[in-house]
N, C-alpha and C positions, 0 to 999 in steps of 0.2 A: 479801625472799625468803619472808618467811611463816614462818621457824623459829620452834617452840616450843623450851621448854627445859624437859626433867626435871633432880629435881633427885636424884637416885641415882645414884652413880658404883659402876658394876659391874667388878669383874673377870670378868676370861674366862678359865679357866685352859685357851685353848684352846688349839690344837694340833694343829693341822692337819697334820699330818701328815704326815703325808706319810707315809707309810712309803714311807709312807714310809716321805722318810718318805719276767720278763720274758725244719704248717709243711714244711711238704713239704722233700725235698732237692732241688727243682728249684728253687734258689737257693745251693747249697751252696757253702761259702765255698771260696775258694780264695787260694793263695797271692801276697800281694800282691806282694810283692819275692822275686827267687829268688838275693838278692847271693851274691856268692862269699865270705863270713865263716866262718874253719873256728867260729869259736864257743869256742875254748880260751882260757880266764883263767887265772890264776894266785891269781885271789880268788876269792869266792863257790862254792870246795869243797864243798857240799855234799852229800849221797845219801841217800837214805832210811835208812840204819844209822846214818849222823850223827846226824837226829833223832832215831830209835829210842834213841839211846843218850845224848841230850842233857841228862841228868842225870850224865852223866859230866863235861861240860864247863858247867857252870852260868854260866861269867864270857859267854857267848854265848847271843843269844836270834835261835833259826835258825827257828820258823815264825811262822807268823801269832801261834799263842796260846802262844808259846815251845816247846810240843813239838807230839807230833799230837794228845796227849788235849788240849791246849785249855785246860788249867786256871788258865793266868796266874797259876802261884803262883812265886815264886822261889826257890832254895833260900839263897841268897847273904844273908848274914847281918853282914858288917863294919858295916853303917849299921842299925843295931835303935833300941831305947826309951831305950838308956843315951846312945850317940853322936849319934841326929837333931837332937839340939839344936845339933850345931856343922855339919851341911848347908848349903851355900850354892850359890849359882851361879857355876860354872866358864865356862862362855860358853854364849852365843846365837848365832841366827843369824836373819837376819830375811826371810823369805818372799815379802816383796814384796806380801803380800794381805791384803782386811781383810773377803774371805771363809771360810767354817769349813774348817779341817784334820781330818782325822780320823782318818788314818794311825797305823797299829804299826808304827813302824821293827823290818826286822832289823837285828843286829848280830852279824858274821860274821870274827872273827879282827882287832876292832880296826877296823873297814869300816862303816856305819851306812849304808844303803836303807831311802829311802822315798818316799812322792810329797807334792804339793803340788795346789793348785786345780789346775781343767783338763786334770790326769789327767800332770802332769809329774812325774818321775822325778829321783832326787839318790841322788847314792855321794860321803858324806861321811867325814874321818876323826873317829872316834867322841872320841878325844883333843883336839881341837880344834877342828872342825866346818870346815875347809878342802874347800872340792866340789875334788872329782877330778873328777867329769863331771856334768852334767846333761842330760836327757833330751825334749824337747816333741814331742809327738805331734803338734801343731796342731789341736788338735780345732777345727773350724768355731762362730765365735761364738753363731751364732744355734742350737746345739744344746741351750744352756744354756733353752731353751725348752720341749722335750722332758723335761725334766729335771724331776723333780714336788721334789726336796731338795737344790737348786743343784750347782753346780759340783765337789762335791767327790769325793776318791777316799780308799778307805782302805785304801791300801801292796801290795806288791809281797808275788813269792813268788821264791826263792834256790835256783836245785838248778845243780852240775855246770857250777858257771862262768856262770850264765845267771843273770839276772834278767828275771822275767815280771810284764807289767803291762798292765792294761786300759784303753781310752779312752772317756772319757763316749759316745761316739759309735760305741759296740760292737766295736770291733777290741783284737786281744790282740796282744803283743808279745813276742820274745824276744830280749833286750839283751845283749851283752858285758857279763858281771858289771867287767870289768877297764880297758872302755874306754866305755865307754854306745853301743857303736856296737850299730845293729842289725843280728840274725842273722837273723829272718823276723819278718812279720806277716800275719794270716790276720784276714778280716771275720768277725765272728761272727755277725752278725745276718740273719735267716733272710727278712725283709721289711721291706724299707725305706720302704714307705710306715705302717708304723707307728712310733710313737714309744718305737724298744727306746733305750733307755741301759746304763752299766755305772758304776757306783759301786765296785763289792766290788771286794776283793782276790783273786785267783786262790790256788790251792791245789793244791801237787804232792804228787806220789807213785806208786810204781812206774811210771816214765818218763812220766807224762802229767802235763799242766796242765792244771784242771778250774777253768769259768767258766760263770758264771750272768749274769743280767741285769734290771732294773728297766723298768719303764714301766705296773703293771697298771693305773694310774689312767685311764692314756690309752687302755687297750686292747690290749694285747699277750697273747700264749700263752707261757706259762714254759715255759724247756725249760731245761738243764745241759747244753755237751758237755766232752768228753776229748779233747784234741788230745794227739800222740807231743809230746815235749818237745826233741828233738833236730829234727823236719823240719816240728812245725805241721799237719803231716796229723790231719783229723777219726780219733778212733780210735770214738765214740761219741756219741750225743744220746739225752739221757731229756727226754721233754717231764711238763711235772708237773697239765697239766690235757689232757683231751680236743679234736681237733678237731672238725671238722663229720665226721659218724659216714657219710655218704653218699659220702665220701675213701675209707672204711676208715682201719685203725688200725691206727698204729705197731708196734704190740707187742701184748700180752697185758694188759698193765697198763693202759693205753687203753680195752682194750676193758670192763675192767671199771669202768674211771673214769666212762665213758661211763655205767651204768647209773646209777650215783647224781645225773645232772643230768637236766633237766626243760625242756620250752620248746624251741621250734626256730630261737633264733637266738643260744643262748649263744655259739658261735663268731666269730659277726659282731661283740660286742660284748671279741671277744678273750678271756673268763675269766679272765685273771690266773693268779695261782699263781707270779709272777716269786719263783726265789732271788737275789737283791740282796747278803745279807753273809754268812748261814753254811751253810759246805760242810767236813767234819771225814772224816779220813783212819784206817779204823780196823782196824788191823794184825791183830787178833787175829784176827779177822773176814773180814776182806779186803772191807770195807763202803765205800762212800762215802757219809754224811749228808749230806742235801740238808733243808736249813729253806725250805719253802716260807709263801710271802708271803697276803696278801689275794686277793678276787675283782675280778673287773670286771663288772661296778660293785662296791660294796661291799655293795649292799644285795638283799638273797637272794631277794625276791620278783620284783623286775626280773630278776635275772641268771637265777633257776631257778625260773618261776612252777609252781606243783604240789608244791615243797619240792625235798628230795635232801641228801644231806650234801655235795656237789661236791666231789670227792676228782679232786686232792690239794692241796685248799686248805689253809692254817693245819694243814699237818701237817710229820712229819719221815718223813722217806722214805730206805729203805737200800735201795742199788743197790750191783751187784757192781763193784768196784773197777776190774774189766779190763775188763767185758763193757757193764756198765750194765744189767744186767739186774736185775727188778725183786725185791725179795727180803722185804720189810716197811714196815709205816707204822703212823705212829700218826699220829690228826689230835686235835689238840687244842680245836680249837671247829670241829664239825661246822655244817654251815649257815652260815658266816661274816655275821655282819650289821652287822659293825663296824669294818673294818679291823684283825684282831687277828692280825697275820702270828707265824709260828712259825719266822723268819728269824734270830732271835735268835741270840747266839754258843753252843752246844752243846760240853760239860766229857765225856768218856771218865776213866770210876774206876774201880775197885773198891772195892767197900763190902759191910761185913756187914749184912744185911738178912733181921731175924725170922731170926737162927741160923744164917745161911749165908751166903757170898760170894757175891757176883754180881757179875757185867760190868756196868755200867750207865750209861747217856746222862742227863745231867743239864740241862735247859732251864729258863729262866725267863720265858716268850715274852709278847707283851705283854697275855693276856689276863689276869695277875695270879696264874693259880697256876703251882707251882714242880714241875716232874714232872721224876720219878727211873722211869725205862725200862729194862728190861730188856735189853739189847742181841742177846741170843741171837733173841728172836721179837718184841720191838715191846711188849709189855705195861706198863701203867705200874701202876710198885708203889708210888707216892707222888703224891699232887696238892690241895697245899697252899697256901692262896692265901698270899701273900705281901707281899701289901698290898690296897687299900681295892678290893674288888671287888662291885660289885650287880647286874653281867647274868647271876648263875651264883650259887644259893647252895651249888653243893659238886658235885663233882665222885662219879660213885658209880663206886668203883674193882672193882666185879664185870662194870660196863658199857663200863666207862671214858671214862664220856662225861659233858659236864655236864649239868648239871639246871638250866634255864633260869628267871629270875624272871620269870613274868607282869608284875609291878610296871611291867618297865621296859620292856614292849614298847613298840616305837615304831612299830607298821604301821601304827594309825589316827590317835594322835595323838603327837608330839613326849614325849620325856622327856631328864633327863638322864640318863646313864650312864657307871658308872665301870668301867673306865680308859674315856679317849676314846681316838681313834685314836692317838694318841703310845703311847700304851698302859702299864702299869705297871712296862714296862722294854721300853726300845728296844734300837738295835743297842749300844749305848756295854757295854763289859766287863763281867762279872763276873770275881768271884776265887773259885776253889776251893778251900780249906785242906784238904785228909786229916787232917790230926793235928787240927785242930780236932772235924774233922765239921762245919763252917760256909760257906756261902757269902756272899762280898761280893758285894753287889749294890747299883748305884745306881738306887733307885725311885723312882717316881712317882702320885701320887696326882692326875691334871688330867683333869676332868667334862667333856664334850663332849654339848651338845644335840642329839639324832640325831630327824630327822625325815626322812620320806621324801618326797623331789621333789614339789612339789603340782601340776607339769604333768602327771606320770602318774599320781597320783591323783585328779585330774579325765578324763583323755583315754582311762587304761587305754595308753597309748604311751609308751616311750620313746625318744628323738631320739637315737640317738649320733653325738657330733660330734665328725671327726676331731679332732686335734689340740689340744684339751681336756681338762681331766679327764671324769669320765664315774663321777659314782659313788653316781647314785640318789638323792643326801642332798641333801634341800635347802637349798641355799646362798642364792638371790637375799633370804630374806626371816630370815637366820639374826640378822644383830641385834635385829630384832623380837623372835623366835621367847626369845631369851634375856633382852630386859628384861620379856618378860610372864612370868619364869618366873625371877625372880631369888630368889624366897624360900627354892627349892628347890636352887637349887645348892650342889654340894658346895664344900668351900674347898679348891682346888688347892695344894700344898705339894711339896718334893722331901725326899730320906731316903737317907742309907747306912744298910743294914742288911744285921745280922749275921745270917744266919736260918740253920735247921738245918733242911736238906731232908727228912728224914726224922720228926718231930716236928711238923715245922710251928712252933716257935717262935722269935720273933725275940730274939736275946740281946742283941743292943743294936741302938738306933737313934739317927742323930743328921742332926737336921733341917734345913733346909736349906730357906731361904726363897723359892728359883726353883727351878723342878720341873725344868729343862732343864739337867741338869747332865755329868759326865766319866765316863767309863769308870776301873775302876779296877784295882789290882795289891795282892797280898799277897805278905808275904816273908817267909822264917823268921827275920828279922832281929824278930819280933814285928810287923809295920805291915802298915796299909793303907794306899795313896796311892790320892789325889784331886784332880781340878783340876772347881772347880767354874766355877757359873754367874756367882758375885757377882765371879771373879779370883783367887781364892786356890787357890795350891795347899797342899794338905795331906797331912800323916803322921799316923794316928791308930795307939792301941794297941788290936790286933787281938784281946784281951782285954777290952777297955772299953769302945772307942770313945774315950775320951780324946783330945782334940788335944795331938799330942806337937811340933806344930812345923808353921807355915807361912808361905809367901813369896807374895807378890802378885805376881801378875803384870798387871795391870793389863787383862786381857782374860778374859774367859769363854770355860771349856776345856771338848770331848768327848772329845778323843780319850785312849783311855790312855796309862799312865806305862808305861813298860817298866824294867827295869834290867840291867845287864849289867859285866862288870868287864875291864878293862883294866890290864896291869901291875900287880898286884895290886892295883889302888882299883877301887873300887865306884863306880857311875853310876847315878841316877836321868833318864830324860829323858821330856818332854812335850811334845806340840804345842799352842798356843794357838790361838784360832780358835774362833769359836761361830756357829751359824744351822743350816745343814742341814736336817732335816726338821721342826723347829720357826719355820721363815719366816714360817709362817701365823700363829703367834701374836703379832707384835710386838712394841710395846713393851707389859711390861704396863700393866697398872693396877692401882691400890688395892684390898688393902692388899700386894700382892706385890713384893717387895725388887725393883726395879729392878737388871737385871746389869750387869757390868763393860762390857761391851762395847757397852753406852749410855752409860755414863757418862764413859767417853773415847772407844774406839772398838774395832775388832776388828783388833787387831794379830797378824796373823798369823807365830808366831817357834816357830821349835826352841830350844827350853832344855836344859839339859844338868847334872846338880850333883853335887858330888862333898863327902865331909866336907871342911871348910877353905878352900871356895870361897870367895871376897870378890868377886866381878863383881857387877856392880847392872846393874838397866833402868833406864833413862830415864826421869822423873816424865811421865808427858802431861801437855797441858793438856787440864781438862774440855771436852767436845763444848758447841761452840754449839749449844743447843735454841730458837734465838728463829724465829720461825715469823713470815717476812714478811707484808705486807701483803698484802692479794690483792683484786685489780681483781672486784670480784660485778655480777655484771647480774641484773637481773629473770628470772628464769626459773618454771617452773612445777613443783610438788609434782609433777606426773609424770614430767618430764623427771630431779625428784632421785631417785626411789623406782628409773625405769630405771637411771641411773647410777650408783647402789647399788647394786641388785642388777647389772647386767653386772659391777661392780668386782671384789662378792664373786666371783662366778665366775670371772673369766678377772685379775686382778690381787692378791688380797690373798694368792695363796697365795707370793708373793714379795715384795709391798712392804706386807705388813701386814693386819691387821684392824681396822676402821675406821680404815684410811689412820695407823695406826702404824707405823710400819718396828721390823724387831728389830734392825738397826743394818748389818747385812751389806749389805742393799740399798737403792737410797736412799729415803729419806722423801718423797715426794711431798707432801706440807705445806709442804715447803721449797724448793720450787721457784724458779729465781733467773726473772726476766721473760723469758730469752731460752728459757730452758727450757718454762715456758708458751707462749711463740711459739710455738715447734717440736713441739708437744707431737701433733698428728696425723701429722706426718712421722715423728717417733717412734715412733709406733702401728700408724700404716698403709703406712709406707715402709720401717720398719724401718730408720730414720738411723743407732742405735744397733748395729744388728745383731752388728756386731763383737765388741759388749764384752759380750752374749748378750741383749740386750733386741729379738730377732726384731720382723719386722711380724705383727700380729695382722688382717689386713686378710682373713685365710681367715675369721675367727670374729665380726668385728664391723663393722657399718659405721661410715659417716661420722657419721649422727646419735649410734649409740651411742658414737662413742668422744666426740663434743661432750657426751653425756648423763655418763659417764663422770667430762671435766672437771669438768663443772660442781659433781660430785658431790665429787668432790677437793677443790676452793677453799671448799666448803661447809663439809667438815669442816674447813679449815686455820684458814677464818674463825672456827667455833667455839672453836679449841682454842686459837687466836692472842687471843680474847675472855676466855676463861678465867682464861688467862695473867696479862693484863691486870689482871683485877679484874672487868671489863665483865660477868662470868656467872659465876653459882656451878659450873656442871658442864653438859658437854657432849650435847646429845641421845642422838647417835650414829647414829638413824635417822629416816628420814620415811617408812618404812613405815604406812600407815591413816591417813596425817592427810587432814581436809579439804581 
């Protein structure tokens, strides 16, 4: 086959993304089911004065981020620095999946809600993990295609007897808190021949459930609506980027969105702007925050040639709680040219700042600084990077806007840039301390080489194609792009750290050798919890950072720990489960700590711990890594360089970068013979459909998907050589060769 062999083994600390990693009402949803269910439980009591006043009853964690401010700090203190050494696990429960979890259980009177893959629903007892019901939407398999950060959902929202939850596949739900029977469902998605999804968790308050949606990669218009909470009826829709301006325009706030973009076909190319994970409820205000996402594309000169800040990209936007009406924004990286959404989970404080109290919105979004906002008008009085940041060298708080590094532009030629799209904190928790004055945050420090499409910096055109990603950067020629440019890459790492929003200094950090790691919780018990990348869940002392106590779990964890207490004991619980919007990046490579959920598998479980627990998991056996033989025929350098690059585009953002899987989806190196058999029925028939491996038969033909193969067994041969002995280290690409 002609393979040369370098001999430099790179890491990638890539990470794709995802944000990873979403309109006229003449499509306006309507009421799907009109059953006769009066809708009254006996469980899930909730009301907005319950959470208002959910430091009254601490043993219960009743919203997304335990109250409406968001702060996921606990007040509950029985399990602190003196007793975590006798925590153990009280039981499990096992998911069925060994795709990522990502869910914040509520826990409401002893009752535990949450979801699982594919957008299912469970009302457990929190004492024992016994399902009382469970809930399947049936989302259609081949959705999971649409999907840019797999299959997963992260939890439900609890008011007045109901539990409300969203389906990958855009419909919202309202469940019997008491029986999981449903009361209505309503489609949320505005046009279905685009590729809207829903990941996030809904968010109530003053009688409505409020739901956003994912999809900008592929091309979709963000919007947020309000549906009434008792009948499902739309009460409101805020869109968060402009349509085509020749419609006219929603509101007032469109119309000024409208002036900041540029070019006459940002609409055709959908803009983005999707809210995906945070939507925050704020009382004092009568505010609804909306974290708006990335553009479509992502890259600014395609999406808005002539410049524009495209507002309401990577900003946070307050609408009137009742009305949706527009009231404030701040955008945190004007001109988006990275994926650097401002989705992130958003803390409600009060804090003394320069001699006086302020209301204040606290975000740490993923372009790496940490802004403390003013809540009354949108100002930010704090913006502080908070980990390894070189596309911005500081932020000038008279302007409020960054100050951008020439160093790293990438319009004419490729650079790298930190954070990459994963960004320097994705959606996974923070923790907000007030008595500290600290925030936990689990960071990230992973380089992404951003260059801009080379068909449209030859053609001046860009192609957008349906049901793809779509987002400027060039991908076909991206492992090239990174072994000529390896001297210069940063070294990717992950980080809990203690930082002081207001200072800007980190008081402790403690490192962490996979950047893809858990969401996390603080408690006045002294700790922070963690479940990271390598398996481990952990307690550290929220003073030091100290590791005060941890338990393996044997899988790589995002989603956060919550805690809640029951008959007077205390409960820590966490979902296990890793992938999501790091699919892209695979398995790593050298020198980056390989995670748990390679090393056995990704065991999808709810854990549960209480002090004095003695339950164990089950030892796995290590994951066979052996990489069969694979049948190569003669084929030609161009047929590999095509099947490369179609891979990178339409395959690695799920099974991997250079044909590594990160363990969630399968390895294609490992393919059994019957599987290579089938392998264009697969592709272009969509065999798989069900279990979400859709036909690609819209986006590639016959020769590319045999280009494709060819390109898979190439690298399996290399890496199965390796292995072997046979080769010191694996090419990776046949981009330029002879």
């Amino acid at each position: 086959m002609g393979l040369s062999m370098k001999n430099k083994i790179f890491y990638v600390g890539l990470v794709l993304i995802l944000a990873i990693t979403g309109c006229s009402n003449s499509n306006e949803k309507e009421l799907i089911n009109d059953v006769e269910v009066s809708g009254s439980s006996s469980i899930g009591l909730i009301d907005d004065e319950r959470i208002l006043s959910a430091e009254s009853e601490p043993g219960n964690w009743l919203a997304f981020g335990r109250t409406y401010d968001e702060r996921r700090f606990s007040p509950l203190k029985q399990i602190n620095k003196e007793s975590v050494s006798d925590l153990g696990l009280v039981w499990s429960k096992d998911m069925g999946t060994n795709r990522a979890l990502e869910a914040t259980p509520i826990v409401v009177d002893g009752i535990m809600f949450f979801t699982s893959t594919w957008s299912r629903v469970y009302a457990v007892k929190a004492l024992t993990g016994e399902t009382i019901w469970s809930f399947d939407p049936k989302v259609p398999g081949e959705w999971a295609k649409k999907a840019c950060c797999d299959i997963v959902n992260r939890g439900v929202a609890v008011y007045n007897g109901k539990v409300y939850s969203a389906s990958l596949d855009g419909r919202l739900f309202a469940l019997n808190a008491e029986t999981g029977e449903k009361i209505w469902e309503v489609d949320t998605i505005i046009d279905r021949d685009r590729s809207y999804t829903i990941t996030g968790a809904p968010r109530v308050a003053k009688g409505k459930v409020y739901i956003g949606n994912g999809g900008a990669e592929y091309g979709v218009r963000g919007y947020v609506t309000a549906y009434d909470s008792e009948s499902g009826d739309q009460e409101w829709r805020f869109f968060t980027v402009p349509g085509n301006p020749d419609l006219g325009f929603e509101d007032p706030a469109m119309e000024m969105a409208a002036k900041t973009w540029k070019g006459t076909d940002w609409w055709e190319f959908g803009g983005g702007g999707t809210v995906w994970n945070s939507i925050v409820y704020d009382a004092d205000f009568n505010n609804i925050y909306l974290g708006v996402g990335n553009g479509s594309p992502w890259t600014r000169e395609i999406r808005s040639p002539g410049g524009g800040d495209n507002l309401f990209l990577s900003s946070i936007v307050a609408v009137d709680a009742d009305t949706g009406v527009y009231k404030w924004h701040y955008q945190t990286t004007p001109e988006d040219n990275w994926d650097y959404t401002a989705v992130q989970d958003m803390a409600l404080a009060d804090m003394e700042i320069d001699g006086e109290m302020k209301k204040v919105l606290l975000q740490a979004p993923k372009n790496g600084f940490f802004y403390v906002i003013d809540r009354t008008n949108g100002k930010v009085l704090r913006a502080h990077p908070f980990a390894a940041v070189t596309w911005a060298t500081h932020v000038d708080l008279e302007t409020g806007r960054p100050v951008e590094n020439p160093e790293v532009d990438y319009s004419d030629n490729g650079a790298w840039v930190l954070p990459g799209p994963l960004g320097a904190h994705n959606w996974q928790a923070m923790s907000i301390d007030l008595d500290s004055g600290l925030a936990y945050i689990p960071t990230q420090e992973n380089p992404f080489f951003y260059a801009v499409q080379e068909d449209y910096k030859k053609t001046g055109i860009f192609k957008w194609t349906p049901g793809k990603w779509n987002m400027g950067i060039e991908m076909s020629s991206l492992a090239q792009n990174i072994l000529n440019n390896l001297d210069s890459q940063p070294k990717p790492g992950g980080f809990l750290k203690a930082f002081d929003p207001l200072t800007g200094e980190t008081k402790w950090s403690v490192p962490i050798p996979h950047y893809w790691n858990g969401g996390v919780l603080g408690t006045a018990g002294g700790l922070v919890f963690q479940g990271d990348a390598l398996g481990m869940f952990s307690a550290y002392d929220k003073d030091t950072g100290e590791r005060l106590w941890e338990f393996n779990t044997y899988t790589s964890m995002l989603a956060p720990p919550i805690t809640f207490e029951v008959e007077g004991e205390q409960y820590v619980s966490i979902l296990t489960g890793s992938g999501g919007g790091d699919l892209f990046g695979g398995e790593p490579l050298p020198p980056i700590e390989i995670q748990a959920s390679l090393t056995y598998n990704n065991f999808g479980r709810l854990l549960v711990f209480k002090l004095g627990g003695q339950e164990t998991l089950p030892m796995p056996d290590v994951r066979d890594t052996t990489i069969p033989e694979q049948k190569l025929v003669q084929v030609s350098i161009d047929q590999l360089q095509d099947g490369e690059s179609k891979y990178n585009e339409n395959c690695a953002v799920c099974h991997g970068f250079v044909v590594k899987s990160g363990g969630a989806i399968p390895d294609l190196r490992k393919m059994s013979a019957g599987v290579h058999d089938a392998f264009n029925q697969i592709v272009l028939e969509g065999l798989l459909a069900g279990g979400g491996m859709a036909s690609f038969s819209d986006v590639l033909t016959e020769q590319e998907v045999e280009n494709i193969h060819h390109y898979v067994k190439a690298r399996a041969h290399e890496d199965r050589e390796v292995a072997l002995g046979n080769m010191e280290a694996p090419q990776y690409t046949w981009f330029g060769q002879e």
